[in-house]
PLY file of the C-alpha trace (Angstrom):
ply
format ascii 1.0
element vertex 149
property float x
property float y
property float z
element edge 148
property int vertex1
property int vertex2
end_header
8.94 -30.54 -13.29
5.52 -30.95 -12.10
2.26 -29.95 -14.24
2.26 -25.80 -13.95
4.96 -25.76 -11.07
4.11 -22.29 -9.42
7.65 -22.48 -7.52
9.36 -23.43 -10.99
7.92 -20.44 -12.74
9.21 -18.14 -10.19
12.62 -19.66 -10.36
12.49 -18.77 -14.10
11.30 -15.20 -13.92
7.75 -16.29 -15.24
5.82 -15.61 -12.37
5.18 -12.61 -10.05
6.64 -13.01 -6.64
7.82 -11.22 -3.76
11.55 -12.05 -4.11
13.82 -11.49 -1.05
17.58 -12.68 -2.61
18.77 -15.60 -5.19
21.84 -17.68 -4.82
22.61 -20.02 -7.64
20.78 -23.08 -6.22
17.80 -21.14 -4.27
15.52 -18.14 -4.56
13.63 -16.43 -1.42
9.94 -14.76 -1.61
7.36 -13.85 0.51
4.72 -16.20 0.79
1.71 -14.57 -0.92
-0.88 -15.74 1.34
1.41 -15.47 4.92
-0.24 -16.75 8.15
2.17 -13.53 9.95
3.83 -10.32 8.00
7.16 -11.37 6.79
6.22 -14.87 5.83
8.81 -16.49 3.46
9.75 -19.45 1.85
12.94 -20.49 0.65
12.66 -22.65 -2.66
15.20 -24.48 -4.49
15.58 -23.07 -8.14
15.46 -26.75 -9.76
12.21 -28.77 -9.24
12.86 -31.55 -6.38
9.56 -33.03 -4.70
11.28 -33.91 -1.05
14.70 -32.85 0.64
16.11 -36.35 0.29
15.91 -36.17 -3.58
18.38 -32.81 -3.68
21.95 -33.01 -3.77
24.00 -31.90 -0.77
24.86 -29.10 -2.27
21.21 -27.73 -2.94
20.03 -29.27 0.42
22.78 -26.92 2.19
22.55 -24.26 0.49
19.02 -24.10 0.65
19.03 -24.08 4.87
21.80 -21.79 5.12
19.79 -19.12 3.29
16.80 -20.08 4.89
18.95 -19.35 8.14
20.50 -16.15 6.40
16.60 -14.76 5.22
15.11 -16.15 8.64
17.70 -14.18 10.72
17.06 -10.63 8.82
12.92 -11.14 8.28
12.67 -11.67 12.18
14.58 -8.24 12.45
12.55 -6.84 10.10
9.51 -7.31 11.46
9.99 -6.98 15.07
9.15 -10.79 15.82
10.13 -12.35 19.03
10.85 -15.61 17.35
10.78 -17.66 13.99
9.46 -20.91 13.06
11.74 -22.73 10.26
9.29 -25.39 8.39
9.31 -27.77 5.73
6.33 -29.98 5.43
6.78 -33.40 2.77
3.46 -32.71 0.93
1.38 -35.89 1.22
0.69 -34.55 5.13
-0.25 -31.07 4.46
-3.64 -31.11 6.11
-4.16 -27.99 3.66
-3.99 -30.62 1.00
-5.56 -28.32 -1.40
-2.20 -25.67 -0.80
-0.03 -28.47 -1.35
2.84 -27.98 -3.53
4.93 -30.58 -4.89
8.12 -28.84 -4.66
10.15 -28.66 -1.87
10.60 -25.52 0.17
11.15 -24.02 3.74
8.55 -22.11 5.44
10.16 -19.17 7.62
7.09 -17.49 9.77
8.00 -15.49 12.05
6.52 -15.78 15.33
5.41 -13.96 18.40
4.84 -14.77 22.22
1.02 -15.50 22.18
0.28 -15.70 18.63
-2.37 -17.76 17.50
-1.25 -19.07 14.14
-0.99 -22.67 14.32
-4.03 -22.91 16.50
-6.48 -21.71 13.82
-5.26 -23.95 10.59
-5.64 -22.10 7.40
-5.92 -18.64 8.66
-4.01 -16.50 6.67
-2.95 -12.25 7.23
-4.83 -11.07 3.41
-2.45 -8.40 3.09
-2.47 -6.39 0.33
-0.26 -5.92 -2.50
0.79 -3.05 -1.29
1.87 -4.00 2.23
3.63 -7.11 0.62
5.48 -4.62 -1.47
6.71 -2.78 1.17
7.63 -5.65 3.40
9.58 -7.31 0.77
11.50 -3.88 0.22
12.54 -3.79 3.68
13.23 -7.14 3.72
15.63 -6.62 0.82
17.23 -3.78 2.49
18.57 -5.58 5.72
19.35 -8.16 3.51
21.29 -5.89 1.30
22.84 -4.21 4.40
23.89 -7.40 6.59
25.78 -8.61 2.92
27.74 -5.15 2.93
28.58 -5.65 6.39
29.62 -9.24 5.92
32.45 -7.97 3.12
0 1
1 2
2 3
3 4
4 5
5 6
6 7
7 8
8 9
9 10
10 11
11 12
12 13
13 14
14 15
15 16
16 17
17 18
18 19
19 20
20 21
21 22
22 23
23 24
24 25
25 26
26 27
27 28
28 29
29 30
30 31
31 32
32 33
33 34
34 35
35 36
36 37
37 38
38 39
39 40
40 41
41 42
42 43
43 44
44 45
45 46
46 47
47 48
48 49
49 50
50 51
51 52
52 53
53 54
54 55
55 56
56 57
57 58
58 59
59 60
60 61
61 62
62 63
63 64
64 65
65 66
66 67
67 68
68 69
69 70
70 71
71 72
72 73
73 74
74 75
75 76
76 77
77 78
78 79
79 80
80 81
81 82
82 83
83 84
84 85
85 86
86 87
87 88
88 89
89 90
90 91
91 92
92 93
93 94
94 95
95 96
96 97
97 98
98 99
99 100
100 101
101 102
102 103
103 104
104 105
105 106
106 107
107 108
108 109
109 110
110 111
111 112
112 113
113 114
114 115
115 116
116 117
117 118
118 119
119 120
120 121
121 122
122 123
123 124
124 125
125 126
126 127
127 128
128 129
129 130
130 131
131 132
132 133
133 134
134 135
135 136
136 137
137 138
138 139
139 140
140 141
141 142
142 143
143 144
144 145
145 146
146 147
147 148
């Protein structure tokens, strides 16, 4: 595990985060500083720096959430689409974000936005409005598993 892995600490229940759902291999959150509302990132549970060191297993499991969580945070914000991203670190031009543990970005997008045109911009929501995107978040997620059984 790296130095003071933010993403690790999370995994463990050691950090504060705005967690979505777990499976045994992954664990979803909002992103804490999200560039649109109902930014997430899907992170694998063990500490793995790029996709190609992860086991199959953890590799697929870790996209089909990230298809699962995209699919129900796109809902749940009302956005017309959803960009799925996972940048290998070294290339970050935020080089100062960087984390050295692999994850998927999941941002959802709308016709016209601006977001990748002004790098580094971020929303600043509150704690509060994270709060109560997560929560409704959760709930779709919580209702498309019920309908699923």
């Amino acid at each position: 595990m790296a130095r003071e892995c933010v993403f690790c600490k999370i995994a463990q229940g050691k950090a504060k985060a705005h967690v979505l759902s777990e499976t045994s291999n992954t664990v979803s959150l909002l992103d804490s500083h999200p560039k649109a509302r109902g930014h997430a990132l899907v992170v694998p549970k063990k500490h793995f720096e790029t996709l190609w060191e992860m086991p199959a297993e953890v590799r697929c499991e870790l996209y089909d959430e990230a298809a699962k969580v995209g699919e129900v945070v796109m809902r749940s914000v009302g956005a017309a689409g959803l960009d799925v991203i996972q940048h290998y670190w070294p290339f970050v031009p935020e080089i100062q974000l960087k984390k050295a543990h692999a994850h998927v970005h999941l941002i959802p997008r709308d016709k016209n936005d601006a977001i990748f045109k002004k790098p580094g911009i971020r929303l600043g929501l509150s704690e509060q409005q994270l709060t109560e995107t997560a929560e409704k978040i959760r709930a779709q997620l919580k209702e498309r598993q019920t309908k699923l059984v």
